[in-house]
N, C-alpha and C positions, 0 to 999 in steps of 0.2 A: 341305653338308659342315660338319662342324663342326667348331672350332678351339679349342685352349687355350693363353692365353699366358702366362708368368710374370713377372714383375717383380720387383725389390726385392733380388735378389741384391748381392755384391759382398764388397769386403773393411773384416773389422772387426777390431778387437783384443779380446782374450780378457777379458772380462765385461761386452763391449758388445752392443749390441740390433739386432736386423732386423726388420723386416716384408715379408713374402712376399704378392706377390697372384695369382691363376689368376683369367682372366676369360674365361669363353665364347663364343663367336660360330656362328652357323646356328641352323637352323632345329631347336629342343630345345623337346620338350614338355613333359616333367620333369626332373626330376635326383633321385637317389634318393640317393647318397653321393658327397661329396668329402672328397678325401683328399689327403695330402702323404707323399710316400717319398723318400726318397734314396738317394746310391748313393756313396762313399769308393773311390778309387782300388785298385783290386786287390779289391774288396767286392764282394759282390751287393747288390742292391737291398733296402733293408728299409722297414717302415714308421714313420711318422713319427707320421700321426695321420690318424683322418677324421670324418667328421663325417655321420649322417644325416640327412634330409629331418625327421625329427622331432625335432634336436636332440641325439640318442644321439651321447656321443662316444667313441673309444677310443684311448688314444695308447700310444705303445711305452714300456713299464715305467722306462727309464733316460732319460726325458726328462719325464716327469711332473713340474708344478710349476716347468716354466723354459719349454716350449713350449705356448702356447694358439689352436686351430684356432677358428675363429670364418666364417662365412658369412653372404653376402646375397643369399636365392634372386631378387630382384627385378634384381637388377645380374649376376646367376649368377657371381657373382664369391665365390670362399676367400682365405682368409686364416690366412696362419700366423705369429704371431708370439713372437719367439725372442727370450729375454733370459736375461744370463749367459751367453753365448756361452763355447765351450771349443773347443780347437783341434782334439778329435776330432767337431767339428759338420760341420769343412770336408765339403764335398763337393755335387756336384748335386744338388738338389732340383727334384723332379719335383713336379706338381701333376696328380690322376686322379678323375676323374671317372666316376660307374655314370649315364647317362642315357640315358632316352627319345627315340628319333628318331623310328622306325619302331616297331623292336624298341625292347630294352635293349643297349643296349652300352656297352664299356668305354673310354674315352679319357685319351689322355696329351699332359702338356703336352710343350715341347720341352727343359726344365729351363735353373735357372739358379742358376748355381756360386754358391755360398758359402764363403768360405776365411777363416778366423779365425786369427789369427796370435798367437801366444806372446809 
């Protein structure tokens, strides 16, 4: 079965820095995309950034140049790191994963809060 856990959350003040990590566990034969989304109270879930198995990255247009997704298929561990923090960043960040078990399939980490205060 396999597992995604996140770290690095917590609280910061507004134009300070985080680093996010998602690290996988079980039995994964590849991993094709990790990705980071979140989700703002009252919000649907959007995305943050991912990252493909070749390096291709895509991040969401109003976060470009302050969030950098970054990956290490050997440790299967993401990384998203957030500088210049703004108090509309607060919110859970989820950390997902497109991998190879069997199939393909899709997994999510359990998220963890990030709240930036004014």
């Amino acid at each position: 079965q396999v597992q995604l856990v996140e770290s690095g959350g917590g609280l910061v003040q507004a134009g300070g820095s985080l680093t996010l990590s998602c690290v996988a566990s079980g039995s994964i034969f590849s991993i094709n995309t990790m990705g980071w989304y979140r989700q703002a109270p009252g919000k649907q879930r959007e995305l943050v950034a991912t990252m493909t198995s070749g390096s291709r990255t895509n991040y969401a247009d109003s976060l470009k140049g302050r969030f950098t997704i970054s990956r290490d298929n050997a440790k299967k561990t993401v990384y998203l790191q957030m500088n210049n923090l703004k108090p509309e960043d607060t919110a859970v960040y989820y950390c997902n994963y497109v991998a190879r078990t069997g199939d393909m399939r899709t997994y999510w980490g359990q998220g963890t809060q990030v709240t930036v205060s004014s």
